[in-house]
One Martini backbone bead per residue (centre of mass of N, CA, C, O) as a GRO file, in nm:
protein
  207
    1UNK     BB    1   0.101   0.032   0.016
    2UNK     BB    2   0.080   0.357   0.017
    3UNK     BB    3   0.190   0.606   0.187
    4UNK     BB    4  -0.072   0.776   0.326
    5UNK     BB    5  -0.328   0.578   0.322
    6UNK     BB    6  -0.656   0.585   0.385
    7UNK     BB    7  -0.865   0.365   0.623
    8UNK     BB    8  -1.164   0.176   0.624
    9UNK     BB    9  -1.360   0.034   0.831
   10UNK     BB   10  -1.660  -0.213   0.915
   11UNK     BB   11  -1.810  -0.306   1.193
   12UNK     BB   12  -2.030  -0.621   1.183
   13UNK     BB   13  -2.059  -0.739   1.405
   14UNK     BB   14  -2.317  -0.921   1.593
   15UNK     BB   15  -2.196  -0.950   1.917
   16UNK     BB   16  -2.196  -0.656   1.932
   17UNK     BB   17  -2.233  -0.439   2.192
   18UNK     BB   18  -2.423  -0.221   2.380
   19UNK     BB   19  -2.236  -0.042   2.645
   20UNK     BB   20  -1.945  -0.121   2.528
   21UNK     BB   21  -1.610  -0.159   2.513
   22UNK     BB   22  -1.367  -0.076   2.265
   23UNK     BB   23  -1.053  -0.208   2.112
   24UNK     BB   24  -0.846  -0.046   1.816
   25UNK     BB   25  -0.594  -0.184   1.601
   26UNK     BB   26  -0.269  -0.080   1.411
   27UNK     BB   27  -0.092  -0.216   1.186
   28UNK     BB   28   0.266  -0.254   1.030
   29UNK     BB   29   0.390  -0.408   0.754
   30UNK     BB   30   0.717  -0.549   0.642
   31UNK     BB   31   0.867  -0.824   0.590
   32UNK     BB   32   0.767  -0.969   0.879
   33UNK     BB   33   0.770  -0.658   0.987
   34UNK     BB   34   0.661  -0.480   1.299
   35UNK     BB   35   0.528  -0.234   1.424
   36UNK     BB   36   0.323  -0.033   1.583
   37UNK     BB   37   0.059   0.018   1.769
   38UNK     BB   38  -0.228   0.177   1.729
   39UNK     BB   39  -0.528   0.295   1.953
   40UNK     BB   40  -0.897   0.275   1.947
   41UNK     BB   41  -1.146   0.379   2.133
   42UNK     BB   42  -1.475   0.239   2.235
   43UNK     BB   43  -1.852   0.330   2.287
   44UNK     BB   44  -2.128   0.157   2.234
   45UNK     BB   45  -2.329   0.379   2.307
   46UNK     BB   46  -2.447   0.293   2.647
   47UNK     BB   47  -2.464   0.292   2.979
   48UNK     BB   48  -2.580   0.188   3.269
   49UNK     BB   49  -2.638   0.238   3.572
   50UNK     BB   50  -2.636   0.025   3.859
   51UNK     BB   51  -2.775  -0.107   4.019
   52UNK     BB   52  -2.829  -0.237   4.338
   53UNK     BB   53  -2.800  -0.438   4.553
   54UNK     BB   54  -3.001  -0.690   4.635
   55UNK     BB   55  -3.209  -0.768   4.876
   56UNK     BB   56  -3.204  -1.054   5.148
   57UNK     BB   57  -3.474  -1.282   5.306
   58UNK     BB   58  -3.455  -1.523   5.480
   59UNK     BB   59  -3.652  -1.804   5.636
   60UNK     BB   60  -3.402  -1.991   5.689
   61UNK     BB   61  -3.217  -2.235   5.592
   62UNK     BB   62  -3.399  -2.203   5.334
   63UNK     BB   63  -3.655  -2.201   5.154
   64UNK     BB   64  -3.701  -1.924   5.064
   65UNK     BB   65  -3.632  -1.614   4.906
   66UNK     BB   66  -3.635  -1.258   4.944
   67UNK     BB   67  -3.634  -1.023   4.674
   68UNK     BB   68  -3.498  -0.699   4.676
   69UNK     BB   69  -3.531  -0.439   4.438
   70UNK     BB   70  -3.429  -0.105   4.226
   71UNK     BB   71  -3.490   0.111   3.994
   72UNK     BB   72  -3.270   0.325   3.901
   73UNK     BB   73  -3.120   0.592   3.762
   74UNK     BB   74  -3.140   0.778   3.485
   75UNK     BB   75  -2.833   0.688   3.373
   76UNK     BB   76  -2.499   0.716   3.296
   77UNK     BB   77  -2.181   0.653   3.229
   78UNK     BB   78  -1.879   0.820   3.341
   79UNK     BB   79  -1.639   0.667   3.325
   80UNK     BB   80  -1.614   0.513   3.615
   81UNK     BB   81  -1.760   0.730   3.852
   82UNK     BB   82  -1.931   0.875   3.673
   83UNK     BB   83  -2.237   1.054   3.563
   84UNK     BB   84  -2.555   1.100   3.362
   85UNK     BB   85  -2.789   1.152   3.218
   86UNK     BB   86  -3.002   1.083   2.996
   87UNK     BB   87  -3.106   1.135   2.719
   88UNK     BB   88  -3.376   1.247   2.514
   89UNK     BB   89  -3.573   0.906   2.492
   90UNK     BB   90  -3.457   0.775   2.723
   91UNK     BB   91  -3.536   0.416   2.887
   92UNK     BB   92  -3.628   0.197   3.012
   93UNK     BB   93  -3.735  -0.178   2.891
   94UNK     BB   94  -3.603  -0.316   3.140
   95UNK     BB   95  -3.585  -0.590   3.438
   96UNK     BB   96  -3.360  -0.843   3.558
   97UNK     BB   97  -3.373  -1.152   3.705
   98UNK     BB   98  -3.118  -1.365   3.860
   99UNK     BB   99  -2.956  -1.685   3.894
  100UNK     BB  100  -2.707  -1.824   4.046
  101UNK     BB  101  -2.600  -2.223   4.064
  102UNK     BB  102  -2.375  -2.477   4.019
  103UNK     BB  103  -2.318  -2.302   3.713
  104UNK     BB  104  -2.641  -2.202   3.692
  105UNK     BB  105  -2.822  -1.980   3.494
  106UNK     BB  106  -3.129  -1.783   3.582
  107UNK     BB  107  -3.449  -1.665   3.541
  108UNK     BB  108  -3.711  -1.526   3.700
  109UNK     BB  109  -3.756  -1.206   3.607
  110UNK     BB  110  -3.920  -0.966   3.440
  111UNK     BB  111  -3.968  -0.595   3.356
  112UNK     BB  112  -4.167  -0.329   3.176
  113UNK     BB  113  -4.074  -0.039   3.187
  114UNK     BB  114  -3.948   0.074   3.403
  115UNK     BB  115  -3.914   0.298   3.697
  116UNK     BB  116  -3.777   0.483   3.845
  117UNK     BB  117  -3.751   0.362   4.192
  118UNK     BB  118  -3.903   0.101   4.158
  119UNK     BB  119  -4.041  -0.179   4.306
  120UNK     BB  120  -3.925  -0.506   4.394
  121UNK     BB  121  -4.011  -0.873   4.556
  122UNK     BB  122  -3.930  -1.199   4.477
  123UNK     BB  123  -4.011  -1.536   4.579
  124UNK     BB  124  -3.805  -1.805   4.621
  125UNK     BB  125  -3.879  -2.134   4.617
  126UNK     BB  126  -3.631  -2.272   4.482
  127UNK     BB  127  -3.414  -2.224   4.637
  128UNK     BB  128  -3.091  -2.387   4.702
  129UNK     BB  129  -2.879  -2.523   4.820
  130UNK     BB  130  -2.630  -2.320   4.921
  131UNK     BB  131  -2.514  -2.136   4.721
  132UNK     BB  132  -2.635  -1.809   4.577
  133UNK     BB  133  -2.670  -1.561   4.303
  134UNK     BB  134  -2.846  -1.218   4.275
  135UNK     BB  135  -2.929  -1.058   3.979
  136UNK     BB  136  -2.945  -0.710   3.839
  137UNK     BB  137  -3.043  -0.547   3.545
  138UNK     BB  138  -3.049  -0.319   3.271
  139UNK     BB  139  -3.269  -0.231   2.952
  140UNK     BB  140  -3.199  -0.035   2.667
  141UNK     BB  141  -3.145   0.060   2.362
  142UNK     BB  142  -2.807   0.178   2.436
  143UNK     BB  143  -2.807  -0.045   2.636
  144UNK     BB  144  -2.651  -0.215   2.959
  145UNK     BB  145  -2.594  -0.311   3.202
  146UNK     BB  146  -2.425  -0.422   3.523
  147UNK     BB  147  -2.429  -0.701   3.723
  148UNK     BB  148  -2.595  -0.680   4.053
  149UNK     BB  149  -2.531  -0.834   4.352
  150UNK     BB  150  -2.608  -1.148   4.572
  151UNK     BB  151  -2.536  -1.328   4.814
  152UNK     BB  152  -2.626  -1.671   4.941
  153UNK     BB  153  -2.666  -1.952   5.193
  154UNK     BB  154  -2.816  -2.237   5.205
  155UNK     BB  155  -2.844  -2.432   5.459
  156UNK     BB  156  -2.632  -2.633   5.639
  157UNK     BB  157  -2.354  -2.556   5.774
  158UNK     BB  158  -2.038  -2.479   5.793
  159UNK     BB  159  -1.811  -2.410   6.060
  160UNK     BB  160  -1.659  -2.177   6.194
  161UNK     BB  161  -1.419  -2.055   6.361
  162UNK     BB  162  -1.285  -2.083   6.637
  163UNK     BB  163  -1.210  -1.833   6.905
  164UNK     BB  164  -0.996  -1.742   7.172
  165UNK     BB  165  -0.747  -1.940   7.168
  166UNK     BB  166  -0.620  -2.099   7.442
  167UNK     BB  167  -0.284  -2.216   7.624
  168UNK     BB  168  -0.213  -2.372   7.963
  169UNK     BB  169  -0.112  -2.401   8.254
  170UNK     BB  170  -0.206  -2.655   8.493
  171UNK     BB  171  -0.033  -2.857   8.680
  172UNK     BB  172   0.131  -2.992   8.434
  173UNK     BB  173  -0.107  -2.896   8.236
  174UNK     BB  174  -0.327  -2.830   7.951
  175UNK     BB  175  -0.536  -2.569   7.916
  176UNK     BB  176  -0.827  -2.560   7.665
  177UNK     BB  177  -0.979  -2.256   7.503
  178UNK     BB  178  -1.282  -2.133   7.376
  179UNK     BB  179  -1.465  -1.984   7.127
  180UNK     BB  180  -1.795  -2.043   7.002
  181UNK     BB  181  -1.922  -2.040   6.719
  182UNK     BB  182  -2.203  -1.872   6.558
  183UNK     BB  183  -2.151  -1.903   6.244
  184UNK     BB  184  -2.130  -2.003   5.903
  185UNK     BB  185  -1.883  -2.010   5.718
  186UNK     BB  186  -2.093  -1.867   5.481
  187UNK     BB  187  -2.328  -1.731   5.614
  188UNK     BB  188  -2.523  -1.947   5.739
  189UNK     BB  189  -2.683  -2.188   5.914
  190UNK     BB  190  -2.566  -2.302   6.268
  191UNK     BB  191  -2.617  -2.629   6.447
  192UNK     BB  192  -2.507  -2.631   6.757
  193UNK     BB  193  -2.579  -2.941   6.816
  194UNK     BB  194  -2.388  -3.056   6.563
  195UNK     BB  195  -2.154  -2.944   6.727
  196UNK     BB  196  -1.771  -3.054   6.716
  197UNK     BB  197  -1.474  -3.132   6.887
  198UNK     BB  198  -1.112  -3.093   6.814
  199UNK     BB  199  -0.810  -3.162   7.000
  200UNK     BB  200  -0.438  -3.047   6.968
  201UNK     BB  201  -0.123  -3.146   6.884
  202UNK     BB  202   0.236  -3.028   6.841
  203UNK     BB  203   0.504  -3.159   6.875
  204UNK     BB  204   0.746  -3.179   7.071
  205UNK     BB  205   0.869  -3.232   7.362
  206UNK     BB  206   1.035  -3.016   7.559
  207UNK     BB  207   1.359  -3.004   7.759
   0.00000   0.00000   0.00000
């Protein structure tokens, strides 16, 4: 190619989404040796600014969970930290609730044309034993959100560790204390009566 050529590319890839930033690189080539690549960053559309992350409410050990989330400001994100209104006559489309566990992700619902500030409820009667997490996005015609989420764990937990072990001699022998764990490793339900401890020791005695 003669050099100082401008060149126009046409990018139609289908995958291509809106709300997403993309960047483009051209390197110059010549007998198998490339010069520097030099990058123009681009975003597709406009992004909106993330949902809150969803509140949960389990109501015991397993299912049911009360998931409660609320349609964000109209407003689009600009750079990383700041946002600004949308212009006129961007809405949000769409609003939508989804679940992942197992490596397994559903939709469980979504809400048409929701209005900023407006509340949803969402009772899961189906929630799995184990890790779930709930993730909500909006979209406009201009993009999607990124999905906002919270993590919940159901079902009987294992323990988290006893805190504030001690060991001390107490007339020739070791007597060791500690507090008993109060919530289960993960943040689930911890059936206290189901827990036993075992105690130990390292290394050779001293002489």
């Amino acid at each position: 190619m003669d050099a100082g050529t401008v060149f126009e590319f046409d990018d139609k890839d289908p995958s291509l989404k809106k709300g997403e930033d993309y960047t483009y690189y051209a390197v110059a080539t010549r007998q198998e040796k490339s010069g520097d690549c030099k990058y123009a960053y681009v975003m597709l559309g406009m992004k909106p600014i993330d949902p809150d992350n969803p509140v949960l409410e389990p109501t015991g050990k397993g299912a049911p969970v009360t998931v409660k989330y609320t349609c964000p400001a109209l407003e689009r994100k600009v750079g990383y930290w700041d946002s600004e209104p949308m212009p006129d006559g961007v809405t949000y489309d769409k609003i939508i609730l989804s679940r992942s566990s197992g490596g397994n992700e559903i939709e469980l619902e979504s809400h048409d044309n929701p209005t900023p500030g407006q509340e949803f409820s969402y009772i899961d009667n189906d929630a799995p034993n184990g890790t779930s997490r709930y993730m909500v996005k909006t979209i406009t015609f201009v993009g999607e959100s990124d999905q906002s989420s919270t993590s919940i764990f159901l079902g009987d937990d294992y323990p988290a560790a006893p805190s504030n072990v001690v060991a001390v001699e107490v007339d020739g022998k070791v007597k060791v204390t500690w507090d008993a764990p109060t919530e289960g490793y993960n943040g689930g339900v911890l059936d206290l009566s189901k827990v036993k401890y075992s105690v130990a020791h390292r290394g050779a005695p001293r002489k």
